[in-house]
DSSP file (Angstrom, degrees, kcal/mol; ACC not computed):
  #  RESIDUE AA STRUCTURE BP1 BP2  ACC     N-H-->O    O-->H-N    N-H-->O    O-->H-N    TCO  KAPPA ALPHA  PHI   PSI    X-CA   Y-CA   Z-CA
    1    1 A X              0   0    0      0, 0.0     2,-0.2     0, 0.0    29,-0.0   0.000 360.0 360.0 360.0 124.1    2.1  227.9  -22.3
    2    2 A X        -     0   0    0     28,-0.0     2,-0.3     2,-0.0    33,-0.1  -0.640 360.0-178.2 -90.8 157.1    0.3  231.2  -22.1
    3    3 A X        -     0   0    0     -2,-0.2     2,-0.4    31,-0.1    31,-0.1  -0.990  27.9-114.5-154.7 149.4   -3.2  231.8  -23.7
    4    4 A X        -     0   0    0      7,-0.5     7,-2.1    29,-0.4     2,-0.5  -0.779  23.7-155.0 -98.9 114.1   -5.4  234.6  -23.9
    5    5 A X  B     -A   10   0A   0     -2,-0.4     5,-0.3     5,-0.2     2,-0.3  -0.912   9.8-171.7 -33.4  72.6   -8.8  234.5  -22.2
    6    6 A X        -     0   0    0      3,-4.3     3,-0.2    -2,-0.5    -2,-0.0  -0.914  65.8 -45.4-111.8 129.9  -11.7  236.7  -23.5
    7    7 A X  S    S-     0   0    0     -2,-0.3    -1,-0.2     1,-0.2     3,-0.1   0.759 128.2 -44.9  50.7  29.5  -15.4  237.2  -21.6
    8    8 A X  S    S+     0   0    0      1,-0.2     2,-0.4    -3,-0.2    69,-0.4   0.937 116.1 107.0  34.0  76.8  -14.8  233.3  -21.4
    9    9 A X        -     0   0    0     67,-0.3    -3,-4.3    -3,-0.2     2,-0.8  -0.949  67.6-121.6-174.0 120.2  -13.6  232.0  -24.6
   10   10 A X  E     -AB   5  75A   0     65,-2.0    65,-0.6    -2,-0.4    -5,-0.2  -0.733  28.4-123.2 -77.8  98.4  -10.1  230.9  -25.2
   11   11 A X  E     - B   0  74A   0     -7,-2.1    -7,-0.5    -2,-0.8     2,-0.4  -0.414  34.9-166.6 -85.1 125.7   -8.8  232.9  -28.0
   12   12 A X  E     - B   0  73A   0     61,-0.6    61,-2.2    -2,-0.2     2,-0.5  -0.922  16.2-141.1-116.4 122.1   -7.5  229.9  -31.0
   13   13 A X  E     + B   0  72A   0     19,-2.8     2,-0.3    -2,-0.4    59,-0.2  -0.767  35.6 159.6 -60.9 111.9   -5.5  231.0  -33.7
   14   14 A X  E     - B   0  71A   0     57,-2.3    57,-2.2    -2,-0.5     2,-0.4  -0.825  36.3-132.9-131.2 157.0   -6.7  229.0  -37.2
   15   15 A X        +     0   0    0     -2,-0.3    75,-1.7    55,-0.2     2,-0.2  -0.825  29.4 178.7-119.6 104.2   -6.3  229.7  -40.9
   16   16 A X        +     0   0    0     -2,-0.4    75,-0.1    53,-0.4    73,-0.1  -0.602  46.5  63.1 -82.5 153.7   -9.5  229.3  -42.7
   17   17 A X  S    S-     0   0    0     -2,-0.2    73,-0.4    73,-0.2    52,-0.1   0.001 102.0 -54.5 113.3 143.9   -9.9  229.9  -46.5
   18   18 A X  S    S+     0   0    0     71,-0.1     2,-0.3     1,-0.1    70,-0.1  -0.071  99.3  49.4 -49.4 168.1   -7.7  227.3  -49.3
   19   19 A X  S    S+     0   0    0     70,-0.1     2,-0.5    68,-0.0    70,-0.1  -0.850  95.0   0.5  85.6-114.6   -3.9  227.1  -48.7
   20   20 A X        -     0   0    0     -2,-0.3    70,-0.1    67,-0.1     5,-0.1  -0.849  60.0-134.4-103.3 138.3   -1.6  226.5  -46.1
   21   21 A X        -     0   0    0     -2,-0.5    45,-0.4     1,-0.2    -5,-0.1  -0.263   6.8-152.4 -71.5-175.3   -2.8  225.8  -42.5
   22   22 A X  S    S+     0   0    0     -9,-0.1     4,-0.3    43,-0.1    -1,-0.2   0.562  96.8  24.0-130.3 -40.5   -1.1  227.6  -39.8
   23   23 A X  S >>>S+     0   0    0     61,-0.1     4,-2.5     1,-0.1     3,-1.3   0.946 123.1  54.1 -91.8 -37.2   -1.6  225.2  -36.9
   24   24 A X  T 345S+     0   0    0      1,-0.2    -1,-0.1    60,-0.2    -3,-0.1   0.666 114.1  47.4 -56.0 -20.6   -2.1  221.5  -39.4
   25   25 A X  T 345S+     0   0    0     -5,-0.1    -1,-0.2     3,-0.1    -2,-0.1   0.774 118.9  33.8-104.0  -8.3    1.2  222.4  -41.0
   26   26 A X  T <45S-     0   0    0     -3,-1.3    -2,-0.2    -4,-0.3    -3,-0.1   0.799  77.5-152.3 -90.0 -51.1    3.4  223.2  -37.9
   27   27 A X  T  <5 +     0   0    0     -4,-2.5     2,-0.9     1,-0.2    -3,-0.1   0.814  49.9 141.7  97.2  53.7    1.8  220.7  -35.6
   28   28 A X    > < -     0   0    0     -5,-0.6     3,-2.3     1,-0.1     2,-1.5  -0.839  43.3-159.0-136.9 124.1    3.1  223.5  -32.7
   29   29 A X  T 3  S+     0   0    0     -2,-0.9    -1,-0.1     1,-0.3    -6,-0.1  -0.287  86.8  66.4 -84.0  60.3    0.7  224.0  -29.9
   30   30 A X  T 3> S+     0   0    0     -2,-1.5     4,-1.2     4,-0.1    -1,-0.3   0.304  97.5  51.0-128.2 -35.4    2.3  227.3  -29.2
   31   31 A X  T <4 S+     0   0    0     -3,-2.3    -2,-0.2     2,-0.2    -3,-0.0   0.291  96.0  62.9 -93.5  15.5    1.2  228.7  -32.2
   32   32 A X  T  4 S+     0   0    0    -20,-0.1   -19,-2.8    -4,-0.1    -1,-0.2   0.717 124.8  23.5 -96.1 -30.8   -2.6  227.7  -31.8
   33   33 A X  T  4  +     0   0    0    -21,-0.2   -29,-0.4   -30,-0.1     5,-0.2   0.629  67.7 147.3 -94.0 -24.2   -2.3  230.3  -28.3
   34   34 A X    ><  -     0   0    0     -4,-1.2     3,-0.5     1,-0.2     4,-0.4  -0.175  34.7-159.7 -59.6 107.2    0.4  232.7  -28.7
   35   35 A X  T 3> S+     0   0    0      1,-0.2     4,-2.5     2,-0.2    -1,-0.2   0.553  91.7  51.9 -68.5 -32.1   -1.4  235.6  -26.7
   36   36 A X  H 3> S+     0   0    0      2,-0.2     4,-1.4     1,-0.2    -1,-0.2   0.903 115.5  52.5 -92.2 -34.3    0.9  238.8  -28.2
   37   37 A X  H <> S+     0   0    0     -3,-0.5     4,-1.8     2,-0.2    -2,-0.2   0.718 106.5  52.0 -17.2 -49.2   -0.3  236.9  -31.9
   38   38 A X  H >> S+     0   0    0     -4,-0.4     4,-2.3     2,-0.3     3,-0.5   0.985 106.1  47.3 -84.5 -52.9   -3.7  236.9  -31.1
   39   39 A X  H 3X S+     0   0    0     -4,-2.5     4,-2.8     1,-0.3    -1,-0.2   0.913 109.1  55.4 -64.7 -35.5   -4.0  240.3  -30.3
   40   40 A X  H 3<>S+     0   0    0     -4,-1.4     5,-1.5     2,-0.2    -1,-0.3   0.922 107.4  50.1 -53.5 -49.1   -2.1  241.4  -33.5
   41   41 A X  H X<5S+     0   0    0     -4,-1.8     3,-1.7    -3,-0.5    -2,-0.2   0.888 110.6  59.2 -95.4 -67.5   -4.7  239.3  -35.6
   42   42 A X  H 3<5S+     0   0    0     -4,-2.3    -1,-0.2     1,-0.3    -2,-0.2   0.953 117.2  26.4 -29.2 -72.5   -7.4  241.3  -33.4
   43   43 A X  T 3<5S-     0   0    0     -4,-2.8    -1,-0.3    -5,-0.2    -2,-0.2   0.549 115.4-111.4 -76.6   2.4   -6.6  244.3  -34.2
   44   44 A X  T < 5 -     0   0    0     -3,-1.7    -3,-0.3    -4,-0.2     3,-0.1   0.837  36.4-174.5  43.3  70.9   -5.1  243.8  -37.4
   45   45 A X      < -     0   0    0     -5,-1.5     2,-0.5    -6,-0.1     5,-0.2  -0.073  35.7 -80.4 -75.3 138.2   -1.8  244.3  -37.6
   46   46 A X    >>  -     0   0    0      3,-0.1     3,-2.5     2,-0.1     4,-0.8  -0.319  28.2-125.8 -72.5 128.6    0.3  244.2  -40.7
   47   47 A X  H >> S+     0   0    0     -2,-0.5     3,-2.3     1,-0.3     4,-1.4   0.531 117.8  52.5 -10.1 -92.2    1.5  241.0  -42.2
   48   48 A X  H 3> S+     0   0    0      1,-0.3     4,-1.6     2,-0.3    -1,-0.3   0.531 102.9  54.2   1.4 -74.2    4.9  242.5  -42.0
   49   49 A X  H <> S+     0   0    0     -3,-2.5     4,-1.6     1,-0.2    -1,-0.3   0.816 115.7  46.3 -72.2 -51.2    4.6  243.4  -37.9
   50   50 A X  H <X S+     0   0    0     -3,-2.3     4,-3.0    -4,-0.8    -2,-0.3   0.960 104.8  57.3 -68.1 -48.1    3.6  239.4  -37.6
   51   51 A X  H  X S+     0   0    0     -4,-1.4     4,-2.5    -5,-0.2    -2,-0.2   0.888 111.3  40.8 -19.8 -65.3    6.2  238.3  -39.6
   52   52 A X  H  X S+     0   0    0     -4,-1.6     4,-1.0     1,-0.2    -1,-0.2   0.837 111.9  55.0 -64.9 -41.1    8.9  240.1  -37.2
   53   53 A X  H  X S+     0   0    0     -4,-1.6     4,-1.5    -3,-0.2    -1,-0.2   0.878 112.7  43.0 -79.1 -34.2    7.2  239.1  -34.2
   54   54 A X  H  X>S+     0   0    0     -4,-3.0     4,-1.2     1,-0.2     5,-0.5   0.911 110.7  52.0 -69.5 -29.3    7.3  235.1  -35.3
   55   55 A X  H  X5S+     0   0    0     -4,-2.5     4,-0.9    -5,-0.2    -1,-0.2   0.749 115.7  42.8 -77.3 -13.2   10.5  235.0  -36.4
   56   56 A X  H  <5S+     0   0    0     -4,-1.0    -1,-0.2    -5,-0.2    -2,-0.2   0.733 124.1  35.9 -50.9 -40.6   11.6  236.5  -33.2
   57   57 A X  H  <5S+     0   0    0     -4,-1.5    -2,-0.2     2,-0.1    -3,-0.1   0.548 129.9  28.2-106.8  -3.3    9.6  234.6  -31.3
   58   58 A X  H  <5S-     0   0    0     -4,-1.2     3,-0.4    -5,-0.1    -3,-0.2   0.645 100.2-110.2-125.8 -29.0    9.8  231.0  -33.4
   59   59 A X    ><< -     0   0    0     -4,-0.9     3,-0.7    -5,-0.5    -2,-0.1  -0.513  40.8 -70.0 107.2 159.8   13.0  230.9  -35.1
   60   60 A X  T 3  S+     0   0    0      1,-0.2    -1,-0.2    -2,-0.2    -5,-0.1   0.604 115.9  74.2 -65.5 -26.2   13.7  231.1  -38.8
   61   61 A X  T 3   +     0   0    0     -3,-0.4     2,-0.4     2,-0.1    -1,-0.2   0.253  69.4 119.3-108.1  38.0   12.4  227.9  -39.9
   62   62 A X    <   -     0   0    0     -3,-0.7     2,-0.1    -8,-0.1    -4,-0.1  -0.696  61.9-130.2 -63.4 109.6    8.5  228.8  -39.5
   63   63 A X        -     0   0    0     -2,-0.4     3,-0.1     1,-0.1    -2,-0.1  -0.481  24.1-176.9 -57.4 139.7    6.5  228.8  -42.3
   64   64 A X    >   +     0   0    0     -2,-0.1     3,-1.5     1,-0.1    -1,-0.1   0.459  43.4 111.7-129.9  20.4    4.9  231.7  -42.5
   65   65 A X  G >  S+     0   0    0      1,-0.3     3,-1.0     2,-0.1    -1,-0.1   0.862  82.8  55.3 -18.2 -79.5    2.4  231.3  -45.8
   66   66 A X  G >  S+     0   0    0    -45,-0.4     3,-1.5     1,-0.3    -1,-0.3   0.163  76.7  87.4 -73.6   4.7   -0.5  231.3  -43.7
   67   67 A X  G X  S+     0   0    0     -3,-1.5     3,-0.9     1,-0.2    -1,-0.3   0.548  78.5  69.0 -82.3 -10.4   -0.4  234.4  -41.5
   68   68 A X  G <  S+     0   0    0     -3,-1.0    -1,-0.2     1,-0.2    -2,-0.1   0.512 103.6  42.5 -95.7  10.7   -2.1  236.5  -44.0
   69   69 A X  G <  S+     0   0    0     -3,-1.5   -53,-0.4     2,-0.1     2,-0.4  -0.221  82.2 150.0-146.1  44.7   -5.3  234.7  -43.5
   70   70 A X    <   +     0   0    0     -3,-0.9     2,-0.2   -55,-0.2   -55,-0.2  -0.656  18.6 178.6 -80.9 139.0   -5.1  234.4  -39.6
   71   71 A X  E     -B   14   0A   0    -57,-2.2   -57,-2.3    -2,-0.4     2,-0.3  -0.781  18.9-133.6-134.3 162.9   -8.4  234.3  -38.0
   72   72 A X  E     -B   13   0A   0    -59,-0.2   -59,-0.3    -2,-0.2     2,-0.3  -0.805  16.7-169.2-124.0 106.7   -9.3  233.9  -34.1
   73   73 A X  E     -B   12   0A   0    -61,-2.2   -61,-0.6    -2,-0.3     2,-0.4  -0.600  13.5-142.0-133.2 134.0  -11.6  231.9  -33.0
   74   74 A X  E     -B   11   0A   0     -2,-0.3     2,-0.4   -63,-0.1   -63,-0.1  -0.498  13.2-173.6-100.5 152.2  -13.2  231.7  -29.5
   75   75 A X  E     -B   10   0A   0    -65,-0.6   -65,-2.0    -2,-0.4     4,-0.1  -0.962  39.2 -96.1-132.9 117.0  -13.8  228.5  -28.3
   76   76 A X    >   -     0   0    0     -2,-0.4     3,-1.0   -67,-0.2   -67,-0.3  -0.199  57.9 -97.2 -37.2 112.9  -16.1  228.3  -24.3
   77   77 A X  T 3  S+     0   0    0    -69,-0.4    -1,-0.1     1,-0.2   -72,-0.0   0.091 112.3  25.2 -13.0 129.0  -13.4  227.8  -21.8
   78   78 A X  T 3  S+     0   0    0      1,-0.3     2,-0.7    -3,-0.1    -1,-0.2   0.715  86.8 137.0  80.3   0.6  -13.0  224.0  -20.9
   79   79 A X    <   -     0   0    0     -3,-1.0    -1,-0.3    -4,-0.1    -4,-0.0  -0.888  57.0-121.7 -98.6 106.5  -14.6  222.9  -24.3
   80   80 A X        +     0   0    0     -2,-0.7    15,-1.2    14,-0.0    16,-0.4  -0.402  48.1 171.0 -42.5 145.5  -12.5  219.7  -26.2
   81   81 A X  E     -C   94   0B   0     13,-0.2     2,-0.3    14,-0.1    13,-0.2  -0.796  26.3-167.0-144.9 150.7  -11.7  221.0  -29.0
   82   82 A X  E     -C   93   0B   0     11,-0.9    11,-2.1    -2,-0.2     2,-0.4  -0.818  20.9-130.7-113.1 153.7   -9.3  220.2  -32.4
   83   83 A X  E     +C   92   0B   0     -2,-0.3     2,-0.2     9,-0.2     9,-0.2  -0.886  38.2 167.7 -97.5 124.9   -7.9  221.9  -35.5
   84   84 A X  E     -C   91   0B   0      7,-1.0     7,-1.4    -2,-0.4     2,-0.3  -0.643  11.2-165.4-123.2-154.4   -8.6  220.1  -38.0
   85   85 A X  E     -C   90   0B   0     -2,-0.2     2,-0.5     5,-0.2     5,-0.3  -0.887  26.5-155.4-179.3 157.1   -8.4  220.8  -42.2
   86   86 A X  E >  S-C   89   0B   0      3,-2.7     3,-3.3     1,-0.3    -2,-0.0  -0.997  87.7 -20.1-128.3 145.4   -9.1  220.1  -45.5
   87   87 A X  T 3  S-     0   0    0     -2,-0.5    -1,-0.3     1,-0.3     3,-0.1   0.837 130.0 -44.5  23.4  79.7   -6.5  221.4  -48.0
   88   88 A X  T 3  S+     0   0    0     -3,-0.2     2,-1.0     1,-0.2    -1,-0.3   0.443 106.0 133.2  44.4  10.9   -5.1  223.9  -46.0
   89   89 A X  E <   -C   86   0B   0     -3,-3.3    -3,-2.7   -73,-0.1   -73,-0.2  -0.870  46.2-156.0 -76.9  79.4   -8.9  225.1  -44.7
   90   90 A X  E     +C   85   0B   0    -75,-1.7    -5,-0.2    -2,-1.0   -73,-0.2  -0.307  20.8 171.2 -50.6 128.7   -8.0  225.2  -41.0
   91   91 A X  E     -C   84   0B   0     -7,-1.4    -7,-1.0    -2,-0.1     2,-0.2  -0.626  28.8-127.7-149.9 108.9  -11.2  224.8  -38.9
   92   92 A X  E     -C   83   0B   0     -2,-0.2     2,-0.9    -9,-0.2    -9,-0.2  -0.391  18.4-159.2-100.9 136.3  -12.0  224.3  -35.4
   93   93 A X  E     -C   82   0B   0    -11,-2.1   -11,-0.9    -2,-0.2    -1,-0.1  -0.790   6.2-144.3-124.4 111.5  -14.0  221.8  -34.5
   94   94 A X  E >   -C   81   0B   0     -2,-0.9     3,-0.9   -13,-0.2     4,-0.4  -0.085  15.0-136.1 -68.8 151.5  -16.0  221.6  -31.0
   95   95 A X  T 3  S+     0   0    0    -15,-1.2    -1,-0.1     1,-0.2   -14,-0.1   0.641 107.4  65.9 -81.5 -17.5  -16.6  218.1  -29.1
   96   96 A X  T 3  S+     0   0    0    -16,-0.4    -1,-0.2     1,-0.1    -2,-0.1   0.631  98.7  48.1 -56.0 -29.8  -19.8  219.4  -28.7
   97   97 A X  S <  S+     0   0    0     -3,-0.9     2,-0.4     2,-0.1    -2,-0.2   0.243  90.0  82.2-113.6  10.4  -20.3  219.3  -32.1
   98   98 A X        -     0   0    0     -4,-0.4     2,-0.4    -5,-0.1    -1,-0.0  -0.921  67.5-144.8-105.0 103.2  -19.2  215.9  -33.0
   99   99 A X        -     0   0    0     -2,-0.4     2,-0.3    -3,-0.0    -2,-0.1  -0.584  27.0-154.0 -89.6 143.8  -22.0  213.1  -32.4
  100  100 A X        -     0   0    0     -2,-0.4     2,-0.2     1,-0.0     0, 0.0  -0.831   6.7-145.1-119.6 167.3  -20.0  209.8  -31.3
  101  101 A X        -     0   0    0     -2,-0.3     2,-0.5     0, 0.0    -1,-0.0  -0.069   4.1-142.8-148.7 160.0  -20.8  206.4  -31.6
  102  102 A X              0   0    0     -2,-0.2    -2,-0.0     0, 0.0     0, 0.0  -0.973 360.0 360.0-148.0 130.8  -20.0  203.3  -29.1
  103  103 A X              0   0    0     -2,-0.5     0, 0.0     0, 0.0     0, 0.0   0.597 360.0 360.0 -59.3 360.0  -19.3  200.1  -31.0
């Protein structure tokens, strides 16, 4: 699976903001990375121009709700991390930042 590296930080695709998640509704690790994605979303590319490039790249049966509120979020190389959400408020959530417990 390729994934885009920047300045060290691992560029994560998420959908913050109410509605549908983009990685929590897919459950498809391809789409948390997809490098040629990420950079559209950088630069801001029109809805339309991601559209064409997922259904090219994903197949027909992709939801694709959530692309208009794609965000990218860099996360320190080597850093646990999860997507997690609440009602479709995609958020990524460092292991760093999670105090754990022992029984």
């Amino acid at each position: 699976m390729k994934k885009l590296i920047k300045d060290g930080y691992l560029c994560v695709l998420y959908s913050p903001g109410w509605g549908s998640g983009w990685w929590t509704d897919h459950r498809l690790d391809e789409l948390l990375f997809d490098p040629t994605l990420v950079e559209m979303v950088l630069r801001k590319a029109e809805v339309s121009e991601m559209e064409e490039y997922c259904i090219t790249a994903y197949g027909q049966d992709l939801y694709l709700g959530a692309l208009d509120s794609l965000d990218v979020a860099k996360v320190p190389v080597r850093e646990p991390f999860t997507v997690d959400v609440y009602d479709g408020d995609e958020f990524i959530l460092l292991q760093s930042d999670v105090r754990w417990f022992s029984a």
